[in-house]
N, C-alpha and C positions, 0 to 999 in steps of 0.2 A: 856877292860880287862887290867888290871897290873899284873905284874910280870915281871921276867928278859928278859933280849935282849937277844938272842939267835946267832944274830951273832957279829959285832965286838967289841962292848964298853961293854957288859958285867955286865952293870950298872943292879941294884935288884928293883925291888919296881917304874917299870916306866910305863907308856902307852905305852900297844902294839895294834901292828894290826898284823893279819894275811897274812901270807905270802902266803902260799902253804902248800901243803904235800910234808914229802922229805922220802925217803928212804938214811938211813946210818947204814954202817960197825960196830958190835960191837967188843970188842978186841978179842972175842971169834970167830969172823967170823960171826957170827950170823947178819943179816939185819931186822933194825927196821923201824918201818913206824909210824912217826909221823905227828903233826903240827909244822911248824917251825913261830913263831912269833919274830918282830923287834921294837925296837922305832922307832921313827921318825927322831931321825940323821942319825941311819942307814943306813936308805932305800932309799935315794939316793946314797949313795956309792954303793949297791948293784945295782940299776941301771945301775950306769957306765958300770960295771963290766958286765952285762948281752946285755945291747948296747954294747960294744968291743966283747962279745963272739958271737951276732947276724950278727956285719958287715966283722968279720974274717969268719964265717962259709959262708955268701953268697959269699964273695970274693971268697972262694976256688971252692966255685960252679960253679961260672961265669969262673974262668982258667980253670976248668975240664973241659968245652965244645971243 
């Protein structure tokens, strides 16, 4: 599929893949449920980002005990 990046570069007219379904906020308040698709520069960055959210959430688990 082509079409734009949806998350950080914003580029038109490139090879996406599928990400996920995401729900988000509209300005009316209203919650949409789409497909979020990326290039492929992108989606290593969003990696990172998803490995630092995975190794903070089990750290706080392992001090809650």
């Amino acid at each position: 599929m082509t079409g734009p990046c949806m998350l950080y570069c914003g580029r038109a007219a490139v090879p996406l893949q599928w990400v996920g379904s995401v729900k988000a906020p509209t300005r009316t308040g209203a919650i949409l449920t789409g497909d979020l698709y990326a290039c492929a520069d992108c989606l290593p960055h969003l990696g990172v980002m998803v490995e630092r959210h995975v190794q903070e959430r089990d750290l706080k688990a392992l001090t809650a005990r």
